[in-house]
C-alpha positions as CSV (number, residue, x, y, z in Angstrom):
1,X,2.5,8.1,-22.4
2,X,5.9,7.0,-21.4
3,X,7.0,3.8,-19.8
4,X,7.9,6.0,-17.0
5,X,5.0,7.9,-16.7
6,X,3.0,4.0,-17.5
7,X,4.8,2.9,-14.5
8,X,3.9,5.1,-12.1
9,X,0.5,5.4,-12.9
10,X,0.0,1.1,-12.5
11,X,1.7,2.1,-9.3
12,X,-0.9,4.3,-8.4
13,X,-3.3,2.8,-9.2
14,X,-1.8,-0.7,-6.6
15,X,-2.1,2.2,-4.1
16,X,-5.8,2.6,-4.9
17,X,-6.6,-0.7,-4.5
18,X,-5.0,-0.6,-1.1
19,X,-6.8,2.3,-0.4
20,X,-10.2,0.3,-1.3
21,X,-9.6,-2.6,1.1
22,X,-8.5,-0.5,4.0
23,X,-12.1,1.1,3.3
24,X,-14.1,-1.9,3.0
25,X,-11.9,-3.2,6.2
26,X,-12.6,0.0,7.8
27,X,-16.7,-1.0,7.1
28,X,-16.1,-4.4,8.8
29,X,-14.3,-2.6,11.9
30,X,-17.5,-0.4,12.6
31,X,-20.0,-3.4,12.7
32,X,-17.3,-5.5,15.3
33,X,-18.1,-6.2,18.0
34,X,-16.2,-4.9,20.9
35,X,-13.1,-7.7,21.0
36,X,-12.8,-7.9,17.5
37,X,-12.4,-4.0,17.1
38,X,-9.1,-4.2,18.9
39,X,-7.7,-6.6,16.8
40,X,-9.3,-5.0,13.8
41,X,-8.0,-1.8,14.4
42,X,-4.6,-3.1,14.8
43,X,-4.8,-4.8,11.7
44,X,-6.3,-1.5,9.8
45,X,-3.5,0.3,11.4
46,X,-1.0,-1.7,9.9
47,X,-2.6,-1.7,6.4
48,X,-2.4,2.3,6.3
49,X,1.4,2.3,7.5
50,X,2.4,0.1,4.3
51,X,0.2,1.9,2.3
52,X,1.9,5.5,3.3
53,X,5.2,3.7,3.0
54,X,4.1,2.7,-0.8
55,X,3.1,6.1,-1.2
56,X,6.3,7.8,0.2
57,X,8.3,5.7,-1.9
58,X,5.7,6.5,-5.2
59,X,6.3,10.2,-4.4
60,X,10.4,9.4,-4.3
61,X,9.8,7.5,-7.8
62,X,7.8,10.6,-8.8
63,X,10.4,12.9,-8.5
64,X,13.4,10.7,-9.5
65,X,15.7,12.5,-12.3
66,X,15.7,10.3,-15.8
67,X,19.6,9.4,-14.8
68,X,18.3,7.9,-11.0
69,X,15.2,6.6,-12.9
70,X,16.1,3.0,-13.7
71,X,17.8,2.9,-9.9
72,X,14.7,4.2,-8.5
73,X,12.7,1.7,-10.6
74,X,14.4,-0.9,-8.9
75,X,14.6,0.1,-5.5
76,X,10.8,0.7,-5.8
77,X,10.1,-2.6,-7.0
78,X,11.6,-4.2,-4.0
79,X,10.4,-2.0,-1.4
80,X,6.8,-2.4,-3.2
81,X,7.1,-6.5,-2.8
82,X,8.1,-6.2,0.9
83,X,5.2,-3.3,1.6
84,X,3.1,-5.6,-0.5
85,X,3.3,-8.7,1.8
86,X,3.0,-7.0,4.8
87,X,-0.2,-5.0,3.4
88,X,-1.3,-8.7,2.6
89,X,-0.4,-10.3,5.0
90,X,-2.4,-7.8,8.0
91,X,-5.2,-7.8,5.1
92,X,-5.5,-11.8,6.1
93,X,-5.1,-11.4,9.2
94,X,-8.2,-8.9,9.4
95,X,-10.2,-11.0,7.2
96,X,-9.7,-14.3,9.3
């Protein structure tokens, strides 16, 4: 496997993690109770947005030429940290 195709899949797989907590946050939103589901869903909302972002931008890393490659790489990377924090940071928020 390339370090290309190595990178993308470690990608991937961040996105399935996501993917996991927004289900087991999903869980918590259907046994609320009625205040808390508004400020859940909010939350859950937020966590999906990111996560479609991250996935938009694996999908642009995806289908990259080898010459964009190493630019994509890097743009990815720093999108990824930003999506990452806000994913976290509403994942925190849901969990407090």
């Amino acid at each position: 496997m390339s370090e290309r195709e190595q990178y993308i899949e470690k990608a991937k797989a961040r996105i399935d993690q996501w993917n996991a907590e927004i289900d087991k946050m999903k869980a918590k939103l259907d046994e609320a109770g009625a205040d808390a589901k508004i400020s859940y869903q909010k939350q859950l909302k937020e966590m999906r947005t990111q996560r479609d972002a991250a996935e938009a931008k694996l999908k642009d890393l995806r289908e990259a030429s080898d010459t964009a490659w190493d630019d994509m790489k890097s743009g990815f990377d720093k999108a990824w940290d930003s999506l990452s924090s806000s994913f976290n940071s509403a994942m925190s928020r849901f969990k407090g």
